[in-house]
N, C-alpha and C positions, 0 to 999 in steps of 0.2 A: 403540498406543505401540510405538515400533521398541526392540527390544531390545538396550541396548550388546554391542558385538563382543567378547568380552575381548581383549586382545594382552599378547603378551611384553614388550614396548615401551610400558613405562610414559610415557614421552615424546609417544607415538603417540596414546595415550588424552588424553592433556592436551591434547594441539593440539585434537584433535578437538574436544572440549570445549567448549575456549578459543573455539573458532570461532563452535559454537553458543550458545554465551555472549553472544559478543559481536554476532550475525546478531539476537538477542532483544534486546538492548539499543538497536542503532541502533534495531529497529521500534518498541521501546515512546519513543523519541525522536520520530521519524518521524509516528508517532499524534499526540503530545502537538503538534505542532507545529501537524498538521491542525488540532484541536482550538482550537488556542489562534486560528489564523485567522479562524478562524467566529465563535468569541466577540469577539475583536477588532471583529470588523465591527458583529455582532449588539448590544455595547453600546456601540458607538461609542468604542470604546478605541485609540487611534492606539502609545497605549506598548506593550499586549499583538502589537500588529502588529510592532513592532520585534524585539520581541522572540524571535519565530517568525523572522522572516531573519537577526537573530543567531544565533541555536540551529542555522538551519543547518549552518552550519559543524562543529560537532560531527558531523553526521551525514553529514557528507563526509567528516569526519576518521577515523572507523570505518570507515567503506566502505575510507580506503584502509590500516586494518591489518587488516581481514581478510582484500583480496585479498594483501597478505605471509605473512600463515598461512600461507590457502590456496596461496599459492607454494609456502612451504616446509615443508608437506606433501606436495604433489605430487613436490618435488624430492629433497627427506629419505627420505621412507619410501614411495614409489609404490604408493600405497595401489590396491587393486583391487574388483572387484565393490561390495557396500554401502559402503564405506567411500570407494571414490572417487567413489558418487553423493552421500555427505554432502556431499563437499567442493564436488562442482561444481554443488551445487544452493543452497550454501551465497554462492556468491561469485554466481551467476546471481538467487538471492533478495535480495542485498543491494544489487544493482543496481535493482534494482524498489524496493526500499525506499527508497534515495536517490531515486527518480524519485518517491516520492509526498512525499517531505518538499519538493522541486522545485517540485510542484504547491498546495503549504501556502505556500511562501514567494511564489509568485505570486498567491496569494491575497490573503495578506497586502499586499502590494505597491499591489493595485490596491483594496484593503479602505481603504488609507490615502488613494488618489484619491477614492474615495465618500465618505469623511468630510469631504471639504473642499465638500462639498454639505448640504444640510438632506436631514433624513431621508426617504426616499420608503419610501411601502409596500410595493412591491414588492418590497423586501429581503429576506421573510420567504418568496416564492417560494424558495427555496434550501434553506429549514430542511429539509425532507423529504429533500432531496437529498443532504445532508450527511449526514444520519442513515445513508441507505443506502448511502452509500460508507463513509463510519466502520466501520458495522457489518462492511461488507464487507473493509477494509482488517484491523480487529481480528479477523475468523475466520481471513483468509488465514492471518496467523502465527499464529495459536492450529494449525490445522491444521499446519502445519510444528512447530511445537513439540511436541505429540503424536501426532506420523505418523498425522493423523485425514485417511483415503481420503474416506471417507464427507462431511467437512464440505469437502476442498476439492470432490468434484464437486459439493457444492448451490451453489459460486460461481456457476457456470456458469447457473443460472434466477435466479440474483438479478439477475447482470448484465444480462439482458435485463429485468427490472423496472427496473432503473437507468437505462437506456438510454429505455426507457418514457417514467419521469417528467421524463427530461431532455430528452425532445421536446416533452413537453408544456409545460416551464415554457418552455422559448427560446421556442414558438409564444407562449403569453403576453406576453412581455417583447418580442418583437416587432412584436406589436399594440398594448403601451403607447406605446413609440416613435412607432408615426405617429402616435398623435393627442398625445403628451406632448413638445415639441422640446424643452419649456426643462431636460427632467430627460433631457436624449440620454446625456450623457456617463456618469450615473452608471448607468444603465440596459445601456449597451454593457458596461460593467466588470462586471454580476451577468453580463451572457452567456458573458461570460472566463469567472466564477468559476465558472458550472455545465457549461461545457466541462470545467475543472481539475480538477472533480469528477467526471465522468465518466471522467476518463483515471484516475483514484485505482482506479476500480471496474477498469479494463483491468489495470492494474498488480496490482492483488488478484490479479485471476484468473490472473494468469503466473505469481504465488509458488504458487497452490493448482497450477495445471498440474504448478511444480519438485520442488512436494511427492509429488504421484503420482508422478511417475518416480522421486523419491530411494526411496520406498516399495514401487514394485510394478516397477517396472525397464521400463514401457511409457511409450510418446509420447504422451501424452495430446494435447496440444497439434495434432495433426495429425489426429488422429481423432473427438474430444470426447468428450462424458460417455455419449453413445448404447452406445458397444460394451463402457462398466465399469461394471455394476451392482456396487453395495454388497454385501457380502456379511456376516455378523456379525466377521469375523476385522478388517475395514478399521475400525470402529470405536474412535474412543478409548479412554482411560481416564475 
């Protein structure tokens, strides 16, 4: 857990705050949308669909007053060293967060074109998939929320577990295609939706990346998880 800065500038601490406040609130949005996608499809719910690309909008609407904070942070009080990796790891993680609520409302989207079909089995090809990008999307910000080093580098082997079973289910679903014409359409929409799911696991791993650097003041991103062992101090609470 990163330990608050104190500052003379009571004002300074509140932004800050405000930010991280509000960087938590879009993702527990962002999740619930995911969520609500999957289910939609899973029980043939067309309203719970709508209602995830309404919900959108909220989680646009955040993104753009936390990049105003973070403006006027930056321009107010030119925060330095830790303070100005909160900020810019703050506006760069809420950009990813917007991109997986993105990927929920595309889901949702084309969840609502497969409902206008009868149920095909292959639908449940996904459930695994889901699971490990949820999971992966809820540590990312658990890790940013208590500057836990240690849980964003385990993104980094999930993702390639992710990656895994998302070759595996396309290969699947590819094979049902040739021999399945009359269920083409709905069949191509689970391809979308286990692409959208893979890119949720891509977007994880860029918040856990922003999280290392807000944390340890290195590129992770350019180097990978190989040259940062864990150490007891990177550990949560």
């Amino acid at each position: 857990m990163i330990a608050p800065t104190a500052h003379t500038l009571t004002a300074f601490d509140d932004a800050l705050g405000e930010t991280r406040a509000e960087v938590l609130t879009m993702g527990s949005k962002a999740l619930q949308n995911l969520e609500n996608a999957l289910l939609g499809l899973i029980t043939r719910n067309a309203d719970q669909c709508n209602e995830v690309i309404a919900d959108d909008d909220d989680v646009d609407a955040l993104e753009t007053t936390i990049d105003k904070i973070g403006l006027e942070i930056l321009t107010r009080f030119t925060p330095v060293a830790g303070d100005l990796r909160q900020v810019l790891a703050a506006l760069k993680i809420s950009s990813n967060i917007e991109r997986i609520s993105d990927m929920a409302t595309s889901i949702a989207k084309r969840a609502r074109k497969i409902l206008k079909y009868p149920e095909i089995s292959e639908t449940r090809v996904i459930e695994p998939i889901f699971e490990a990008a949820l999971s992966m999307a809820r540590d990312s910000l658990r890790a940013y929320a208590e500057g836990d080093v240690a849980l964003a580098l385990a993104l980094y082997e999930r993702d390639r577990e992710l990656n895994a079973i998302h070759k595996q289910a396309i290969k699947k679903l590819t094979k049902s295609i040739e021999t399945d014409t009359v269920n083409l359409k709905p069949l191509l929409h689970l391809i979308f939706i286990i692409r959208a799911l893979e890119r949720v696991g891509d977007h994880s791993v860029n918040i856990a990346e922003d999280t290392f650097f807000m944390v340890r003041a290195e590129p992770l991103r350019h180097f990978g998880p190989k040259n940062y062992l864990p150490s007891a101090d990177d550990e949560g609470p």
